[in-house]
C-alpha positions as CSV (number, residue, x, y, z in Angstrom):
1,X,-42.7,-33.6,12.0
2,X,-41.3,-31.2,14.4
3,X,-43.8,-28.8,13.3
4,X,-46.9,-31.3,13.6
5,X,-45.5,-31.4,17.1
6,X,-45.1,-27.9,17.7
7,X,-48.9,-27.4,16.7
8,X,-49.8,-30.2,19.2
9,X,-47.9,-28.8,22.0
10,X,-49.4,-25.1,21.0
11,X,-52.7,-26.3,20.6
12,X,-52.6,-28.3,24.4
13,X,-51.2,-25.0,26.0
14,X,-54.3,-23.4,24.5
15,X,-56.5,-25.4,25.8
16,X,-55.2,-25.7,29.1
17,X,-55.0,-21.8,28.8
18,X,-57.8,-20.5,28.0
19,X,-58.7,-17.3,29.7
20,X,-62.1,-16.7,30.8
21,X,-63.0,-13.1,32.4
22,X,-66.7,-14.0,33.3
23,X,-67.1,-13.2,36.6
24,X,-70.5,-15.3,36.3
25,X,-68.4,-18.3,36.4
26,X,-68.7,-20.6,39.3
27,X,-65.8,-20.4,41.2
28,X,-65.7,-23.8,42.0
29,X,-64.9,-25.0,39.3
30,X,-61.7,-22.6,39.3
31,X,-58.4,-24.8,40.0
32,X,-56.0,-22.0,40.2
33,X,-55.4,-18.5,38.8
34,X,-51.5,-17.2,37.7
35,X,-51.9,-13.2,37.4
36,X,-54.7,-13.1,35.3
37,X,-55.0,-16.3,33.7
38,X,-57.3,-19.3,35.0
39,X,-57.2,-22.7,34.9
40,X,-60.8,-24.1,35.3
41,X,-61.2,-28.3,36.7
42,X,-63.7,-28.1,33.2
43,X,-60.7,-27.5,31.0
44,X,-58.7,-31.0,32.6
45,X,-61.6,-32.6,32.4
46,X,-61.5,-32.2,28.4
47,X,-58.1,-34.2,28.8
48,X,-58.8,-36.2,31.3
49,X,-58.1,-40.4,30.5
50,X,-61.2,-41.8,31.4
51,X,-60.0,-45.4,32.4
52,X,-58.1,-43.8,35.3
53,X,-58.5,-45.1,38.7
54,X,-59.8,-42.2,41.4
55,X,-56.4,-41.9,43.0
56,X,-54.6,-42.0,39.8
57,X,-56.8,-39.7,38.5
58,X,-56.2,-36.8,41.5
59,X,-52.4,-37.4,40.7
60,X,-52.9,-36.5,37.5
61,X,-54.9,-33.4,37.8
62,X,-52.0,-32.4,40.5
63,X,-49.6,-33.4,37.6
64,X,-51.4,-31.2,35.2
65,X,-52.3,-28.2,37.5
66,X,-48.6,-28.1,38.6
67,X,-47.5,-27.8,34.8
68,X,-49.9,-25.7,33.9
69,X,-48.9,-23.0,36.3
70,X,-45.3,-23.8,35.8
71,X,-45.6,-23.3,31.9
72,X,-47.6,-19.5,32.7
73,X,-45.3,-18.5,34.8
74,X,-42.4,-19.1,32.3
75,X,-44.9,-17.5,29.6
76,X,-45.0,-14.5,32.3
77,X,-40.9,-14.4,32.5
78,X,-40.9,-15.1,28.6
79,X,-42.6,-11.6,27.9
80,X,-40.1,-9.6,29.8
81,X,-37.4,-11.0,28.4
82,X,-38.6,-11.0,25.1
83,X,-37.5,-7.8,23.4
84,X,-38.7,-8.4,19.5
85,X,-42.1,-9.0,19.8
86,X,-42.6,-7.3,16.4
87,X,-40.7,-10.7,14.7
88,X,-43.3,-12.9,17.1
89,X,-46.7,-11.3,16.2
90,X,-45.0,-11.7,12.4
91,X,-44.4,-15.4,13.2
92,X,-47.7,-15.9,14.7
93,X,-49.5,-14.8,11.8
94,X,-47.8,-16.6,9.3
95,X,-48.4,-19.2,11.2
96,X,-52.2,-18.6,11.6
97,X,-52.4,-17.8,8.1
98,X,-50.6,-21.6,7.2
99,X,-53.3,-23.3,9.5
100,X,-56.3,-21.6,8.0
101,X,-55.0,-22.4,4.5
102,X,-54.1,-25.4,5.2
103,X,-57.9,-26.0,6.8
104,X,-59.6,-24.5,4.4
105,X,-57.7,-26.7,1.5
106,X,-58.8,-30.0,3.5
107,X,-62.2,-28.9,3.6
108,X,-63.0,-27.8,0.0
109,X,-61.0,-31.2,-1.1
110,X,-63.6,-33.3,1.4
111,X,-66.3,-31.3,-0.2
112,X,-65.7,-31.6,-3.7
113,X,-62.8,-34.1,-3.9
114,X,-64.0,-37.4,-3.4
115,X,-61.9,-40.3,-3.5
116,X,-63.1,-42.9,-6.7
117,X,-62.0,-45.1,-7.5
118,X,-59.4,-44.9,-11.0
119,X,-60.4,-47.3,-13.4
120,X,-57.6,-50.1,-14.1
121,X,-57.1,-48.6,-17.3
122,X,-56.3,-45.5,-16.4
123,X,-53.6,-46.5,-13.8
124,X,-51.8,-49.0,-16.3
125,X,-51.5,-46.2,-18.3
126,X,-49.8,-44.6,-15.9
127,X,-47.7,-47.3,-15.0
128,X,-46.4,-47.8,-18.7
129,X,-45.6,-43.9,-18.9
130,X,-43.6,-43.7,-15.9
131,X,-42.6,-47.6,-15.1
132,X,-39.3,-45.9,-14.9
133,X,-40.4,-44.9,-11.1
134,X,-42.1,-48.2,-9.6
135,X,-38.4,-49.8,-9.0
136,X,-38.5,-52.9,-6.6
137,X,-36.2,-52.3,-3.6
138,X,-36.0,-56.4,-2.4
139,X,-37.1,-59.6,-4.0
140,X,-40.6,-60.3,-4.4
141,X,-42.0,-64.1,-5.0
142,X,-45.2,-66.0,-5.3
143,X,-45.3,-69.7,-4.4
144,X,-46.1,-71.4,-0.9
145,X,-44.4,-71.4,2.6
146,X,-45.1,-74.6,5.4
147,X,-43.6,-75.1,8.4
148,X,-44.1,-78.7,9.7
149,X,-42.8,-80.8,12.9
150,X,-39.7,-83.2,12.3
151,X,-41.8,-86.1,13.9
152,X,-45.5,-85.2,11.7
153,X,-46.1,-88.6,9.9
154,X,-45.7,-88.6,6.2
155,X,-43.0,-85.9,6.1
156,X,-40.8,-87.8,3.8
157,X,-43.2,-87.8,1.0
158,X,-44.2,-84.5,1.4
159,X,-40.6,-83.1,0.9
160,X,-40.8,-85.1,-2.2
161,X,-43.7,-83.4,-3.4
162,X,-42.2,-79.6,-2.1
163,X,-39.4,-80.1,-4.9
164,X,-42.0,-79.6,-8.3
165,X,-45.5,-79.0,-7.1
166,X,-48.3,-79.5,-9.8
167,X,-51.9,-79.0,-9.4
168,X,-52.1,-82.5,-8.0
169,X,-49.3,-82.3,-5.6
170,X,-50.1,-78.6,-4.1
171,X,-53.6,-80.1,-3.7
172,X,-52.1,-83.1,-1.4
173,X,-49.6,-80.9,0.4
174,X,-52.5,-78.2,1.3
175,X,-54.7,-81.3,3.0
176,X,-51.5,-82.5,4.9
177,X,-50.8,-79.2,5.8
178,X,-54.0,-78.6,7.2
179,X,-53.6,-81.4,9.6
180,X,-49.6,-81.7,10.2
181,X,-48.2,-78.2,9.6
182,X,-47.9,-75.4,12.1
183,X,-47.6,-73.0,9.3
184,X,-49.1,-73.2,5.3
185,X,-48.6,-69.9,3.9
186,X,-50.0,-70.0,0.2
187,X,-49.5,-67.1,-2.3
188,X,-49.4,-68.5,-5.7
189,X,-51.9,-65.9,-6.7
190,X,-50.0,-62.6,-5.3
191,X,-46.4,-61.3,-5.0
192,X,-45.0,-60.9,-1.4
193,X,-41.9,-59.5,0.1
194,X,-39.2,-62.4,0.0
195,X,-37.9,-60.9,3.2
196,X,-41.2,-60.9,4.8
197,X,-41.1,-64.9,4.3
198,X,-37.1,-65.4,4.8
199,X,-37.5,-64.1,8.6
200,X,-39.6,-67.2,8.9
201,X,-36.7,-69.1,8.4
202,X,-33.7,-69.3,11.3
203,X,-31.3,-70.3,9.7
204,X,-28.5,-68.4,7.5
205,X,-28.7,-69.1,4.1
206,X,-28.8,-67.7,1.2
207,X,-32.2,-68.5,0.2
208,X,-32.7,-66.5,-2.5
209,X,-29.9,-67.8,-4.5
210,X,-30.9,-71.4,-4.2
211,X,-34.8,-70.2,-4.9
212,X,-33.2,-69.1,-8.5
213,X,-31.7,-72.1,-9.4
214,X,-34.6,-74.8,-7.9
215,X,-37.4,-73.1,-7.0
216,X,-37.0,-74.8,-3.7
217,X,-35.8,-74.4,-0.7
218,X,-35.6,-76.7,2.9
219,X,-34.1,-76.7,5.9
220,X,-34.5,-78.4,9.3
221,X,-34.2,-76.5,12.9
222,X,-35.4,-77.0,16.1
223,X,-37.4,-79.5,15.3
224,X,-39.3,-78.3,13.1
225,X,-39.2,-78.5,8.6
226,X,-38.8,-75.0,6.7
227,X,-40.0,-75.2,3.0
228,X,-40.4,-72.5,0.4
229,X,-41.8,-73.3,-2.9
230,X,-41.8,-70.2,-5.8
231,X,-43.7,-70.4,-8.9
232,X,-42.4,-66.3,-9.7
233,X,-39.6,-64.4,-8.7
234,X,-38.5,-61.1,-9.2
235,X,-35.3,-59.7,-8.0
236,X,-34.3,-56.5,-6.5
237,X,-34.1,-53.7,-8.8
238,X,-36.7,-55.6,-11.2
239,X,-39.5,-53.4,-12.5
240,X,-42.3,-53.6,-10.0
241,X,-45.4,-55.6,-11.4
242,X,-48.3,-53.6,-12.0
243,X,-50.4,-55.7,-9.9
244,X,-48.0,-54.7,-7.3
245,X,-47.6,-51.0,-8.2
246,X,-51.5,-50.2,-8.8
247,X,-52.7,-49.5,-5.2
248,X,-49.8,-46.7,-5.1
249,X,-50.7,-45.5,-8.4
250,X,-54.6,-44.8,-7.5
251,X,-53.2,-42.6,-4.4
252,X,-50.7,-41.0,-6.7
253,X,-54.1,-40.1,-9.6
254,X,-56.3,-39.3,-6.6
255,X,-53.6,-36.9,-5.3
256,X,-53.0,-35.4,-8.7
257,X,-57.0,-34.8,-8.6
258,X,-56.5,-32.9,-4.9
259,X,-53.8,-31.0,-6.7
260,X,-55.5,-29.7,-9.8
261,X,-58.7,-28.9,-8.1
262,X,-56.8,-26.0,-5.5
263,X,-54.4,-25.0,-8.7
264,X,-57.8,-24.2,-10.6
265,X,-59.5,-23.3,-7.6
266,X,-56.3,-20.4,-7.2
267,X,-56.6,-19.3,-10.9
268,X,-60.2,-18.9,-11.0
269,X,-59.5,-16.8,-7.5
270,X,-56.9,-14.9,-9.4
271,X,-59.0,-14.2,-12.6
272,X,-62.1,-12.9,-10.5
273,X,-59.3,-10.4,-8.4
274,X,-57.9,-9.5,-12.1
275,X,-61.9,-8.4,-13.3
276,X,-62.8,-6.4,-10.5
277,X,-59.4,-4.6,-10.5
278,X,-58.8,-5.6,-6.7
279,X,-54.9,-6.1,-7.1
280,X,-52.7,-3.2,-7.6
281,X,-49.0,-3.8,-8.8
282,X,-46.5,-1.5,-8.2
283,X,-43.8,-3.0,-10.4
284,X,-45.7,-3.6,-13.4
285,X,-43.3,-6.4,-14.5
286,X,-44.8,-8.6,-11.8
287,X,-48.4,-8.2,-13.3
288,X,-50.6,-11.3,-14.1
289,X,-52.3,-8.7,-16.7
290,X,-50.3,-10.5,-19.3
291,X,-50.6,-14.7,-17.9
292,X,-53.6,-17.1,-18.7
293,X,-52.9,-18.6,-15.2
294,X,-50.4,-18.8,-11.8
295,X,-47.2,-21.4,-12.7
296,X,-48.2,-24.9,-11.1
């Protein structure tokens, strides 16, 4: 993270920076010149938030000019005071050399690395080889969540029907919920965080526990009904359910395809080099003479 902020900072000096020696140049679109270094009103206007009012706008040129100069001069002071430029110009071309590899990488993987789609097959598979990894870190359920008003009509038979819902019951609840509740959360048919649906509830309980043993759960606050209903539960530390786990999984295979495609992109590099005798090792023991391929 620091680094992706580094380049960002680097990259915004550059651009502010950019030093143009054309004397051809109209000068009026120069803002200001530090030695030999100009800043040019084209340059801000690259930058420049377009929804800006006019006055807020000059302020932030000013603003902008100001630093810009400010951040050259320190440059200027910087290089006098520097002694081991040596270390820098190695610095700077390591990191050069990073940014182009890391450039090229993401545009040979956009070119010939597609994302498809992994056949469900494929990622169950997966899933039952390493099921070990897809741990759940907080309760999931499945089941229906309603929030109604202590005065909507009807309430009492409807927390009747919250204790064991059937297909007849969740079909009468879902119609009175249409017209009484404030909230009908249904999720019979996927798993969702418990917590996500707890925080919907305030009041301190320990919902979970009593899900366990009933299925069920109400409370009153405010004026208003809380009701969970779960059909499935899985506690924490459960084995994820592959319904659950399979978006990850697709990422994880896609990734895997990124991954192989540079590794055999580098031997195939490395076994041209090899055949046209363009490496030379001076320590023979570190000689790929002897390898089918680089070590993943």
């Amino acid at each position: 993270m620091h680094r992706l902020k580094l380049i960002a900072y680097l990259i915004f000096i550059l651009l502010l920076s950019s030093c143009r020696n054309d004397e051809s140049n109209i000068h009026n679109d120069i803002l200001v010149k530090v030695n030999n270094r100009v800043l040019y009103k084209s340059e801000l206007d690259s930058v420049m938030v377009k929804s800006l009012s006019a006055e807020d706008s000059v302020l932030f040129v000013r603003k902008m000019t100001h630093d810009w100069v400010k951040d050259q001069l320190l440059y200027d002071k910087a290089i006098e005071n520097i002694q081991d430029n040596e270390w820098i110009e190695s610095e700077v071309e390591r990191f050069r050399k990073e940014l182009i590899l890391s450039r090229y990488e993401s545009d040979l993987m956009q070119e010939n690395i597609q994302y498809s789609e992994i056949p469900d097959e494929e990622c169950e598979e997966f899933y039952n080889r390493n099921k070990r990894q897809f741990i759940l870190s907080g309760p999931i359920i499945k089941g229906i969540y309603v929030k109604i008003p202590a005065d909507a009509p009807g309430l009492k038979d409807i927390k009747k029907k919250m204790t064991d819902i059937n297909e007849e019951s969740l079909d009468m609840i879902e119609k009175y919920s249409l017209q009484n509740a404030i909230t009908y959360e249904y999720f019979m048919e996927k798993w969702v965080s418990f917590e996500d649906i707890s925080k919907k509830i305030p009041v301190e309980a320990d919902i979970i526990k009593i899900l366990k043993s009933k299925k069920s759960f109400e409370t009153t606050y405010d004026n208003y009904w809380y009701f969970i209903f779960v059909t499935s539960l899985l506690n924490k530390n459960d084995f994820e359910p592959f319904e659950v786990s399979k978006p990850r999984i697709k990422e994880i295979l896609n990734y895997t395809k990124k991954k192989d495609f540079i590794f055999n992109l580098k031997n195939e590099l490395l076994e041209n080099a090899l055949s046209k005798k363009q490496l030379i090792f001076y320590d023979e023991s570190l000689n790929f003479a002897e390898e089918n391929s680089i070590k993943k």
